[in-house]
N, CA and C atoms as a LAMMPS dump frame, in Angstrom:
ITEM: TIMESTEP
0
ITEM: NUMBER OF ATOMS
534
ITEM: BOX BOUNDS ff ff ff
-5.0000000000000000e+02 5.0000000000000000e+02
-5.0000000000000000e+02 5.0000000000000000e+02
-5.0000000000000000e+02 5.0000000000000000e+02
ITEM: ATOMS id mol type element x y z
1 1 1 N 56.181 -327.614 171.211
2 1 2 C 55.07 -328.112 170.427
3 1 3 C 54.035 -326.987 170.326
4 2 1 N 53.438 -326.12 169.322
5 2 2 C 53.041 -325.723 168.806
6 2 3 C 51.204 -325.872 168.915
7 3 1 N 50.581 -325.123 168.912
8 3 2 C 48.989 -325.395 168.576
9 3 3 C 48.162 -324.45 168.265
10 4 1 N 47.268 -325.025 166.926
11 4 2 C 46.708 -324.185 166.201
12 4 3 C 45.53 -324.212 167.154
13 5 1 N 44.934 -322.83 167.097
14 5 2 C 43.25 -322.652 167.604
15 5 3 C 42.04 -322.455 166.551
16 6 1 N 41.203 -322.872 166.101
17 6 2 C 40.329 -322.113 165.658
18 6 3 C 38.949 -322.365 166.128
19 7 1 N 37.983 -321.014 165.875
20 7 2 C 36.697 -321.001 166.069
21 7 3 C 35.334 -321.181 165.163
22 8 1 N 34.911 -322.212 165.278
23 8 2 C 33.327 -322.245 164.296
24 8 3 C 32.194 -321.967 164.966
25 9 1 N 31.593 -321.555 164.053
26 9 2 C 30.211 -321.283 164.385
27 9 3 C 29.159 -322.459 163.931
28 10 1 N 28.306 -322.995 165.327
29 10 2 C 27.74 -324.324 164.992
30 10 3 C 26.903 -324.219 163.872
31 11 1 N 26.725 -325.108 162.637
32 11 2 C 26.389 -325.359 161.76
33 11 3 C 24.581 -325.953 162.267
34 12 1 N 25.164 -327.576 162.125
35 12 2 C 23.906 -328.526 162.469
36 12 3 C 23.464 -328.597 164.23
37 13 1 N 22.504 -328.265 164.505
38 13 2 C 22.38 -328.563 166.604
39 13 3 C 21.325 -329.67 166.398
40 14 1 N 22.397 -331.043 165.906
41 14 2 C 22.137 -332.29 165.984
42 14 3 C 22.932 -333.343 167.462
43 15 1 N 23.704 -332.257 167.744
44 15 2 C 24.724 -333.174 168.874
45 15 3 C 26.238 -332.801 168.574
46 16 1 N 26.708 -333.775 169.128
47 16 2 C 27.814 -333.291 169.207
48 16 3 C 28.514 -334.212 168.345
49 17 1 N 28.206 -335.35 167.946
50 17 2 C 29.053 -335.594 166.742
51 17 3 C 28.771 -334.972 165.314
52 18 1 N 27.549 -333.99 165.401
53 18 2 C 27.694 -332.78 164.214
54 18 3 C 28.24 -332.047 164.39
55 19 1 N 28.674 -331.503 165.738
56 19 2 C 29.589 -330.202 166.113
57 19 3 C 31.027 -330.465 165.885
58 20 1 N 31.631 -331.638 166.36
59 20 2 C 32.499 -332.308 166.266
60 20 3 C 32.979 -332.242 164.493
61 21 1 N 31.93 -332.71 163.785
62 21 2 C 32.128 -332.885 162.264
63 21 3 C 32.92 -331.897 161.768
64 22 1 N 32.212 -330.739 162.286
65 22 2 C 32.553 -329.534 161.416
66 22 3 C 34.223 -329.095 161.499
67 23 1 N 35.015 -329.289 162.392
68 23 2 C 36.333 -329.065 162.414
69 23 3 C 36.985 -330.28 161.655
70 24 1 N 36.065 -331.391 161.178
71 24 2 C 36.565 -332.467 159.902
72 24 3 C 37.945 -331.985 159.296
73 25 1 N 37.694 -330.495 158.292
74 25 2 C 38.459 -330.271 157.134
75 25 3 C 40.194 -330.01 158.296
76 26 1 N 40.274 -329.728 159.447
77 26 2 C 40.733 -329.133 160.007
78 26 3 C 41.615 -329.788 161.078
79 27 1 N 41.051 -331.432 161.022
80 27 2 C 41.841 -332.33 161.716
81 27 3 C 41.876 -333.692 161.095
82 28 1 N 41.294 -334.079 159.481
83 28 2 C 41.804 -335.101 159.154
84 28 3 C 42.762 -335.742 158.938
85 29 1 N 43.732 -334.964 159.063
86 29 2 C 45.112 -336.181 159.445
87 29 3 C 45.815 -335.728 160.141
88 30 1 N 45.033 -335.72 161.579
89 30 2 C 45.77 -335.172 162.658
90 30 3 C 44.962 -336.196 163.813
91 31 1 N 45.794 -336.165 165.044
92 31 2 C 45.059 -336.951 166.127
93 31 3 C 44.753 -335.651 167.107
94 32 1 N 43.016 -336.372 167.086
95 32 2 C 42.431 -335.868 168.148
96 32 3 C 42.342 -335.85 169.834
97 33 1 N 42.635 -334.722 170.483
98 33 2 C 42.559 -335.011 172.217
99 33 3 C 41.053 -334.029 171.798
100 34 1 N 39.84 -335.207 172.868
101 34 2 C 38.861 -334.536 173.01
102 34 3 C 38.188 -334.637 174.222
103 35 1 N 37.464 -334.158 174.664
104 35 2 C 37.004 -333.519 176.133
105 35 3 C 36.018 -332.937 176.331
106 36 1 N 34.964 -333.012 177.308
107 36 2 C 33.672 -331.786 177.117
108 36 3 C 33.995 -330.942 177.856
109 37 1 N 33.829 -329.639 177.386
110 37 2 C 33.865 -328.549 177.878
111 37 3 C 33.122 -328.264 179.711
112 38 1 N 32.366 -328.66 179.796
113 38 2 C 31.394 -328.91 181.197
114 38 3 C 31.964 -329.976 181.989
115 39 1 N 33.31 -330.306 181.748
116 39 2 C 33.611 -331.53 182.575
117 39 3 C 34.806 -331.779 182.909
118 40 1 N 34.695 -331.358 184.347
119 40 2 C 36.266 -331.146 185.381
120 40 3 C 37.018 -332.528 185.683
121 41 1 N 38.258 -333.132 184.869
122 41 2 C 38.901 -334.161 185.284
123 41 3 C 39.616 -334.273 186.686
124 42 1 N 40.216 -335.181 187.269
125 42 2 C 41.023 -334.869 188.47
126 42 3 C 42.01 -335.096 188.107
127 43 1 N 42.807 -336.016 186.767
128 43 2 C 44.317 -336.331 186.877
129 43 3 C 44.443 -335.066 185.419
130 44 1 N 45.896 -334.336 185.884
131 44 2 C 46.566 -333.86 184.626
132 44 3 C 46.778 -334.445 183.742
133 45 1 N 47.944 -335.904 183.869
134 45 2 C 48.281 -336.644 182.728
135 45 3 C 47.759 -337.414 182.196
136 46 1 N 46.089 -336.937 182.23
137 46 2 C 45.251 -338.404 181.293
138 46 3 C 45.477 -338.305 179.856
139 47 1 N 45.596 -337.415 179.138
140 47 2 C 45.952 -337.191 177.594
141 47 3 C 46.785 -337.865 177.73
142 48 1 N 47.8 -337.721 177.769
143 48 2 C 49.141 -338.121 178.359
144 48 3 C 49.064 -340.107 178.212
145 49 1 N 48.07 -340.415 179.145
146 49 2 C 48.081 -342.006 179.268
147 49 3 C 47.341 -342.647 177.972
148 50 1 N 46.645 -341.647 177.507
149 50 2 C 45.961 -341.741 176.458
150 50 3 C 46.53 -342.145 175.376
151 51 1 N 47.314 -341.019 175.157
152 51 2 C 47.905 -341.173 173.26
153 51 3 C 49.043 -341.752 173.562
154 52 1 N 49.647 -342.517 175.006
155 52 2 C 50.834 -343.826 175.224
156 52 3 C 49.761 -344.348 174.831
157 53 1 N 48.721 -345.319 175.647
158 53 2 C 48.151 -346.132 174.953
159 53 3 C 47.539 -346.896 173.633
160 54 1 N 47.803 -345.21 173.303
161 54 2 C 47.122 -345.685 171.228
162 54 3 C 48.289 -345.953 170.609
163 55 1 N 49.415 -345.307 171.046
164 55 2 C 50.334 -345.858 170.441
165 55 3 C 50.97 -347.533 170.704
166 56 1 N 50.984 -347.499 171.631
167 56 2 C 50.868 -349.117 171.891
168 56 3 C 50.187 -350.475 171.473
169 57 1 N 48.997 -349.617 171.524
170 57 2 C 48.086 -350.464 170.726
171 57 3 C 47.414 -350.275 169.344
172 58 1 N 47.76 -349.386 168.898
173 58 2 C 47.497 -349.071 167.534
174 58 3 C 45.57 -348.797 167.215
175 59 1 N 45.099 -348.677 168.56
176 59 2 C 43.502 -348.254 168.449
177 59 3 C 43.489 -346.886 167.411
178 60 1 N 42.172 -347.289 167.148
179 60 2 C 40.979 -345.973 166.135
180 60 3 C 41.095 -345.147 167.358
181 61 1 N 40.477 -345.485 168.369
182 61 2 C 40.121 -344.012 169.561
183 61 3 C 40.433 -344.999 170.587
184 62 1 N 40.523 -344.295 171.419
185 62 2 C 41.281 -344.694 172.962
186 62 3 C 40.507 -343.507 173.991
187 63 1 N 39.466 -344.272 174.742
188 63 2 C 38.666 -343.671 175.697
189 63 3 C 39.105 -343.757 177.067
190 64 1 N 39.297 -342.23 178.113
191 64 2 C 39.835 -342.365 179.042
192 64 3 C 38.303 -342.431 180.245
193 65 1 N 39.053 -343.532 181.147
194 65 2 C 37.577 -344.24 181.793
195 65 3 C 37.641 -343.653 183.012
196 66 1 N 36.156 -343.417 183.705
197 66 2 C 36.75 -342.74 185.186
198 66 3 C 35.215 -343.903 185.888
199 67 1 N 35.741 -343.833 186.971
200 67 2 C 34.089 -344.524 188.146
201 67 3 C 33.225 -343.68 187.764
202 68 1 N 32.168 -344.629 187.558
203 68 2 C 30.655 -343.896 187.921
204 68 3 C 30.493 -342.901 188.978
205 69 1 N 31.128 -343.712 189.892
206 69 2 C 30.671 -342.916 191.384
207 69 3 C 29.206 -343.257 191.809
208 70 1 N 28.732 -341.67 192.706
209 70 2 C 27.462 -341.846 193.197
210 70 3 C 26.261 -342.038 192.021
211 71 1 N 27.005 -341.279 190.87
212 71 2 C 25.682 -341.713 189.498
213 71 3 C 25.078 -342.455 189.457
214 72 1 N 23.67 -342.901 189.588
215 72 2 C 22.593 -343.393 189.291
216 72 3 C 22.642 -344.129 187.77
217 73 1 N 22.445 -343.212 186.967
218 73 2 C 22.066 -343.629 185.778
219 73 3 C 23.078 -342.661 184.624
220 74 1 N 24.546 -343.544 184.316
221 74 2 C 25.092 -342.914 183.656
222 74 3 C 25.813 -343.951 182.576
223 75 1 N 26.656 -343.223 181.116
224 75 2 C 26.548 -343.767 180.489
225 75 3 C 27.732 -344.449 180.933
226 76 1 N 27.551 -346.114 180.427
227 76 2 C 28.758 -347.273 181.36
228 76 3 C 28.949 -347.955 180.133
229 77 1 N 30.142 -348.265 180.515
230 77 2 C 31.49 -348.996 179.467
231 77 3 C 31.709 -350.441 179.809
232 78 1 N 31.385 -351.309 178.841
233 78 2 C 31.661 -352.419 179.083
234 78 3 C 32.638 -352.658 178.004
235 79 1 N 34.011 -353.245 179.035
236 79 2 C 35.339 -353.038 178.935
237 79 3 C 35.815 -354.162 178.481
238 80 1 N 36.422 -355.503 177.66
239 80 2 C 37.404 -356.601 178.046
240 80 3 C 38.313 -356.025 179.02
241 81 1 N 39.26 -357.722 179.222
242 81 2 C 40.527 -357.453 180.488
243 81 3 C 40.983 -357.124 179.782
244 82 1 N 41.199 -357.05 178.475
245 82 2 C 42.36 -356.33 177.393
246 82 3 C 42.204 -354.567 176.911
247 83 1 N 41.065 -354.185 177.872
248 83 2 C 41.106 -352.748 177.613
249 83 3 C 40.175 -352.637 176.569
250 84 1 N 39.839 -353.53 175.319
251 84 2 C 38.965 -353.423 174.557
252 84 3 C 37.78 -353.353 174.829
253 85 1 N 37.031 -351.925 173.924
254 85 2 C 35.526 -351.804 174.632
255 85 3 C 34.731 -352.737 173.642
256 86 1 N 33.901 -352.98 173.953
257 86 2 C 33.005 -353.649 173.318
258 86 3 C 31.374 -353.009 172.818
259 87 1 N 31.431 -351.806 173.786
260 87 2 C 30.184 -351.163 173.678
261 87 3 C 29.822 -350.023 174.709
262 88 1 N 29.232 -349.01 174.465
263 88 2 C 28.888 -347.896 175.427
264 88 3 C 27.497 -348.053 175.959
265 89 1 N 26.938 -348.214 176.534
266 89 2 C 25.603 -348.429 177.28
267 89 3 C 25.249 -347.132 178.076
268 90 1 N 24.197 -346.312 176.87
269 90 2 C 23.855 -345.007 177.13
270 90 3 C 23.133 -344.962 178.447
271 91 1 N 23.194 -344.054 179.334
272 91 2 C 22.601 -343.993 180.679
273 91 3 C 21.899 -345.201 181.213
274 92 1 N 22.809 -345.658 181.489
275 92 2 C 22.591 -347.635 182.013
276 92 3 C 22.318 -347.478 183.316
277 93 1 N 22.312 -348.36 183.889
278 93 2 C 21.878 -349.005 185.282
279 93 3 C 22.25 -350.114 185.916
280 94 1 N 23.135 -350.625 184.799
281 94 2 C 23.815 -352.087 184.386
282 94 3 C 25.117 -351.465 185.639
283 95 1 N 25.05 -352.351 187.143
284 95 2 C 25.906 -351.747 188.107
285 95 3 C 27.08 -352.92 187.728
286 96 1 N 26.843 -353.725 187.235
287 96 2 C 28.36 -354.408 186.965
288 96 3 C 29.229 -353.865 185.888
289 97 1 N 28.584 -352.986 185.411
290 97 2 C 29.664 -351.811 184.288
291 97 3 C 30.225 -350.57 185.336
292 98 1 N 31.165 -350.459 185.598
293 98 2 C 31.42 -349.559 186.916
294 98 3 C 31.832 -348.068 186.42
295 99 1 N 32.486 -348.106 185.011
296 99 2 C 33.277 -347.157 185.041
297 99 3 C 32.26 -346.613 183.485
298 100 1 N 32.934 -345.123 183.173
299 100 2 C 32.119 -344.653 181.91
300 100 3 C 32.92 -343.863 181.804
301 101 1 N 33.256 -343 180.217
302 101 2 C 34.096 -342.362 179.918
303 101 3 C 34.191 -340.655 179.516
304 102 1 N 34.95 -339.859 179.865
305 102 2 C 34.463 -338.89 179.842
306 102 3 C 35.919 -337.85 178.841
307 103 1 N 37.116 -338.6 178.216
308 103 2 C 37.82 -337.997 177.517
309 103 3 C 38.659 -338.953 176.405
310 104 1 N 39.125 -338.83 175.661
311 104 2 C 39.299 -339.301 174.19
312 104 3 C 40.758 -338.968 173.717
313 105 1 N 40.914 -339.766 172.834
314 105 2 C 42.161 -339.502 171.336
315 105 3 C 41.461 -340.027 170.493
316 106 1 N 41.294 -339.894 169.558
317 106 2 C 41.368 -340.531 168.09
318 106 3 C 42.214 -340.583 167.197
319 107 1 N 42.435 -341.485 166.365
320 107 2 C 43.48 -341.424 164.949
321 107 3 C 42.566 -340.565 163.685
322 108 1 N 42.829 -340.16 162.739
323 108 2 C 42.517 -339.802 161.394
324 108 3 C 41.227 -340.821 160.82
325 109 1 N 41.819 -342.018 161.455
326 109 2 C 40.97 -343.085 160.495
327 109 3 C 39.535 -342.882 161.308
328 110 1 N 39.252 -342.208 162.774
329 110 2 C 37.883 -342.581 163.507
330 110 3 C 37.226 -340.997 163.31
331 111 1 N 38.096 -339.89 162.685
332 111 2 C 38.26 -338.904 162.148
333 111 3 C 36.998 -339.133 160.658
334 112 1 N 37.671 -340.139 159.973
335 112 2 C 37.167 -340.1 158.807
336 112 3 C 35.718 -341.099 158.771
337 113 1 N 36.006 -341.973 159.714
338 113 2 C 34.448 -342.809 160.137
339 113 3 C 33.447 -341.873 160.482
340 114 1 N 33.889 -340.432 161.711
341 114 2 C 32.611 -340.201 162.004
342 114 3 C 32.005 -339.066 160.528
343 115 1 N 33.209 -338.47 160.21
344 115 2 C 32.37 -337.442 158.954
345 115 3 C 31.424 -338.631 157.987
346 116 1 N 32.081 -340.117 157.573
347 116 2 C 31.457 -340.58 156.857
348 116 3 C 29.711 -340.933 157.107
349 117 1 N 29.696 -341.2 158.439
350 117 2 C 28.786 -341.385 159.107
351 117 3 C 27.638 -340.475 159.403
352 118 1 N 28.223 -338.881 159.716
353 118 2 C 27.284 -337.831 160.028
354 118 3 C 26.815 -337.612 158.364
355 119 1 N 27.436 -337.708 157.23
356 119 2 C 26.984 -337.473 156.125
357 119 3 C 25.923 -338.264 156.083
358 120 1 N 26.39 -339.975 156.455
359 120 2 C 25.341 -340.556 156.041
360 120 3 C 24.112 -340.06 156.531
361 121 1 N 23.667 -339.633 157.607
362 121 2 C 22.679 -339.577 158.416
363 121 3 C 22.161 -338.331 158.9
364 122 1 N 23.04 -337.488 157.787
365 122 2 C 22.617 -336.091 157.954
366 122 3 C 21.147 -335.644 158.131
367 123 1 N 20.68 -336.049 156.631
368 123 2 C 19.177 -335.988 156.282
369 123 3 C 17.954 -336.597 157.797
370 124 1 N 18.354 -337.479 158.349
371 124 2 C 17.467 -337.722 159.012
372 124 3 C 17.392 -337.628 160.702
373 125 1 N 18.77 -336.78 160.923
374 125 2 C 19.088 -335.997 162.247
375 125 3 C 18.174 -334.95 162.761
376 126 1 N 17.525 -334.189 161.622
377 126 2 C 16.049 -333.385 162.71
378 126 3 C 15.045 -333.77 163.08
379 127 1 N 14.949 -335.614 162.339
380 127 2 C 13.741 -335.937 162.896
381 127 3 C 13.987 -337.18 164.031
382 128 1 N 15.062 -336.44 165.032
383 128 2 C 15.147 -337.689 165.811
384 128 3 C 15.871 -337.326 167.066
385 129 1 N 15.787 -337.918 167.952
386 129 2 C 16.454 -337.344 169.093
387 129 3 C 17.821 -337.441 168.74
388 130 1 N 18.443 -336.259 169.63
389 130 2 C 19.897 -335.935 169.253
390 130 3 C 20.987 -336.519 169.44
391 131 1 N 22.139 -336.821 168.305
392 131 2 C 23.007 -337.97 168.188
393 131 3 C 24.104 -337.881 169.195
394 132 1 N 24.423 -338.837 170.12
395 132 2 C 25.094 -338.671 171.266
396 132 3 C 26.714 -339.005 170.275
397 133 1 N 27.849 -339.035 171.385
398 133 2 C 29.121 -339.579 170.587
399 133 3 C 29.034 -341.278 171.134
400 134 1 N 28.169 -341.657 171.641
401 134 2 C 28.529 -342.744 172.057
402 134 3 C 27.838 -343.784 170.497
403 135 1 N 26.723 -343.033 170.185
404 135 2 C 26.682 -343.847 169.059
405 135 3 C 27.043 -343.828 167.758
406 136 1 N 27.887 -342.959 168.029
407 136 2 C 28.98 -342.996 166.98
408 136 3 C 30.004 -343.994 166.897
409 137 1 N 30.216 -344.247 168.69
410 137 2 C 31.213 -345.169 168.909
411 137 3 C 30.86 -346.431 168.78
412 138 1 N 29.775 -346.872 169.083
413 138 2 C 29.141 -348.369 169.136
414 138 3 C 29.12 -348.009 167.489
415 139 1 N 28.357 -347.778 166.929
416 139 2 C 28.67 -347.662 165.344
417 139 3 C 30.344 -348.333 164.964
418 140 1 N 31.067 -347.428 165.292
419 140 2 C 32.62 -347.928 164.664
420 140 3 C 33.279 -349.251 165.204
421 141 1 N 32.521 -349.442 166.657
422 141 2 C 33.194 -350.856 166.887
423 141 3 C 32.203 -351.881 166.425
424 142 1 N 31.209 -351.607 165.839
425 142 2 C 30.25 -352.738 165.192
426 142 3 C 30.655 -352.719 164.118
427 143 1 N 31.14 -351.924 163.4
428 143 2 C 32.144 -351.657 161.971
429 143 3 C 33.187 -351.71 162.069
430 144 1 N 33.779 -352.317 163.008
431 144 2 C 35.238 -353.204 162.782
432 144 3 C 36.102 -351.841 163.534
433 145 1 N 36.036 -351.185 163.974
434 145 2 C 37.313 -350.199 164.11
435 145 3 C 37.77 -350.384 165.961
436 146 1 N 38.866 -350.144 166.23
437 146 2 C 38.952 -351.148 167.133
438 146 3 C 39.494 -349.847 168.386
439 147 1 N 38.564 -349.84 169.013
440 147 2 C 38.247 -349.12 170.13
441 147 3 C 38.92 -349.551 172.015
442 148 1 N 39.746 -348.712 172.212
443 148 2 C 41.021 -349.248 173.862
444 148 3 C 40.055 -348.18 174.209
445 149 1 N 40.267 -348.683 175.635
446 149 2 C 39.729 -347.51 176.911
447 149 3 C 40.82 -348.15 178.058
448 150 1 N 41.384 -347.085 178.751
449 150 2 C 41.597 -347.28 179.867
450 150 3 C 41.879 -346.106 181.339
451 151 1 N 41.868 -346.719 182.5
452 151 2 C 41.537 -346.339 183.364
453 151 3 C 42.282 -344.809 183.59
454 152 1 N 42.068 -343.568 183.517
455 152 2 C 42.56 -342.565 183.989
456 152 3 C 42.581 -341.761 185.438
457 153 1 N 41.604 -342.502 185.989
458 153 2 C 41.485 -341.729 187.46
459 153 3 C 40.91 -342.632 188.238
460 154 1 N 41.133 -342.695 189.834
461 154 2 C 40.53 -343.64 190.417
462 154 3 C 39.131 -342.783 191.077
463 155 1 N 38.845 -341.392 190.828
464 155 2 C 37.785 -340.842 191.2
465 155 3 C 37.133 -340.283 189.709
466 156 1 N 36.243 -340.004 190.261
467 156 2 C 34.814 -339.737 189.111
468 156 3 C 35.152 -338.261 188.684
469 157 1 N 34.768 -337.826 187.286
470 157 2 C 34.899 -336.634 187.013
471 157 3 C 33.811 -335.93 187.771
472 158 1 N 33.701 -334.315 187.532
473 158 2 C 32.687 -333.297 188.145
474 158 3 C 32.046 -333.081 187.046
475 159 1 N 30.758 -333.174 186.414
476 159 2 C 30.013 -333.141 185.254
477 159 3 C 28.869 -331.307 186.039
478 160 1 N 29.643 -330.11 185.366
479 160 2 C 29.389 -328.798 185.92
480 160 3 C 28.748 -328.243 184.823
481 161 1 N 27.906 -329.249 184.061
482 161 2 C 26.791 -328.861 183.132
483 161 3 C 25.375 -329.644 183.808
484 162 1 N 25.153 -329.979 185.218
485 162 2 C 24.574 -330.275 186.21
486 162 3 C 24.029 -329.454 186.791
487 163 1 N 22.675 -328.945 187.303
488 163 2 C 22.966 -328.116 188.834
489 163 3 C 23.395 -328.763 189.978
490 164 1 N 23.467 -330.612 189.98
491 164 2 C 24.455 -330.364 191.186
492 164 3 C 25.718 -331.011 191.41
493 165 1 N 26.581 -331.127 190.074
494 165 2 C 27.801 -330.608 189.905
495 165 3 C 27.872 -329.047 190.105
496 166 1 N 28.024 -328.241 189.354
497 166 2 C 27.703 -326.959 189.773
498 166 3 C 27.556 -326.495 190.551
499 167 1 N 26.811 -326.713 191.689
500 167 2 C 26.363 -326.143 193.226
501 167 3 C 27.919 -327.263 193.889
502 168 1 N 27.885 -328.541 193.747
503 168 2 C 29.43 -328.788 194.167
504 168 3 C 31.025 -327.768 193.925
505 169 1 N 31.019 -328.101 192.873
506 169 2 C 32.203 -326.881 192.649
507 169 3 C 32.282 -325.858 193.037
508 170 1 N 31.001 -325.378 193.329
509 170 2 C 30.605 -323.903 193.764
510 170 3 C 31.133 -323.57 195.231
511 171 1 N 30.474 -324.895 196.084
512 171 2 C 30.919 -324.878 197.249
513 171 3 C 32.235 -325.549 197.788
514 172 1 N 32.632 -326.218 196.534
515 172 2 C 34.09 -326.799 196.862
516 172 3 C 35.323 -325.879 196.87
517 173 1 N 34.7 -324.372 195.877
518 173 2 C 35.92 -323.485 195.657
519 173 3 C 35.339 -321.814 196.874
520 174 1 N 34.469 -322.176 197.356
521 174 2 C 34.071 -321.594 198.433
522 174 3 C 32.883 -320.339 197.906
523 175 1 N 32.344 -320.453 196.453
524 175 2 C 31.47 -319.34 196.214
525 175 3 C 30.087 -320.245 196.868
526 176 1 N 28.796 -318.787 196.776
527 176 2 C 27.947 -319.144 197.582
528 176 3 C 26.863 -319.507 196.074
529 177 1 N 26.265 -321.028 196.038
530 177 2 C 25.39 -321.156 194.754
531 177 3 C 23.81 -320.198 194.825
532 178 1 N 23.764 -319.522 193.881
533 178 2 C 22.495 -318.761 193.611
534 178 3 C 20.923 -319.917 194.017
């Protein structure tokens, strides 16, 4: 299996579902594996459980879920028993939401929701705080598109766009943190 790379140069620094946009022409009818760059998973085969699951269930996007953990105030997933999300609850507090998500697939079709969407709302993205992906996602499942999450790890990712993720890893792989 084969994979193309390419590099853009950020356009809009509205967030990341503008950054996201811009590789549009470049993956509309293709499925997306997506991931933040700043953020260390613990299982290999979560893609893997991922795009089984979309295929199974025929979801728009399929979010891979990990524990909160020690997090305080992070963004939490309220899940059905059927895996169906119902909604992302941006840096919540809500402790009966346990788990929050930190990696992705999409189909073409959640592909073509979010470009439709960042167009819409292009114009009024500098005057507003910056557009997370989660409300992109509550967007598409309030617009009918039908959103699976399920469980990929029984431990919490390392979020090393932190200083103290960062100072963890640091000392977990034995360097000394500045």
């Amino acid at each position: 299996m084969g994979m193309d790379l390419g590099y853009l140069i950020m356009g809009d620094p509205y967030g990341v579902p503008f950054t996201l946009d811009q590789a549009f022409p470049f993956v509309v009818d293709t499925m997306v594996a997506f991931g933040f760059p700043d953020i260390l998973y613990p299982e290999e085969e979560s893609y893997l459980q991922l795009l089984e699951c979309q295929a199974n269930s025929g979801a728009d996007l399929v979010l891979g879920l990990f524990p909160v953990g020690h997090r305080q105030k992070a963004d939490r997933v309220y899940r059905e028993s059927d895996g169906q999300i119902r909604e992302i609850c941006a840096a919540s507090h809500k402790r009966e939401l346990l788990d929050t998500w930190g990696i992705a697939v999409w189909t073409s079709y959640f592909s073509q929701f979010m470009h439709e969407l960042i167009n819409k709302v292009r114009g009024e993205a500098g005057r507003r705080p910056e557009w997370s992906m989660n409300e992109v996602i509550n967007e598409g499942i309030h617009g009918g598109l039908k959103v699976q999450g399920i469980k990929v790890s029984p431990m919490p990712f390392l979020d090393i766009g932190t200083p103290e993720g960062l100072e963890k890893v640091m000392l977990q792989y034995g360097a000394e943190p500045s």
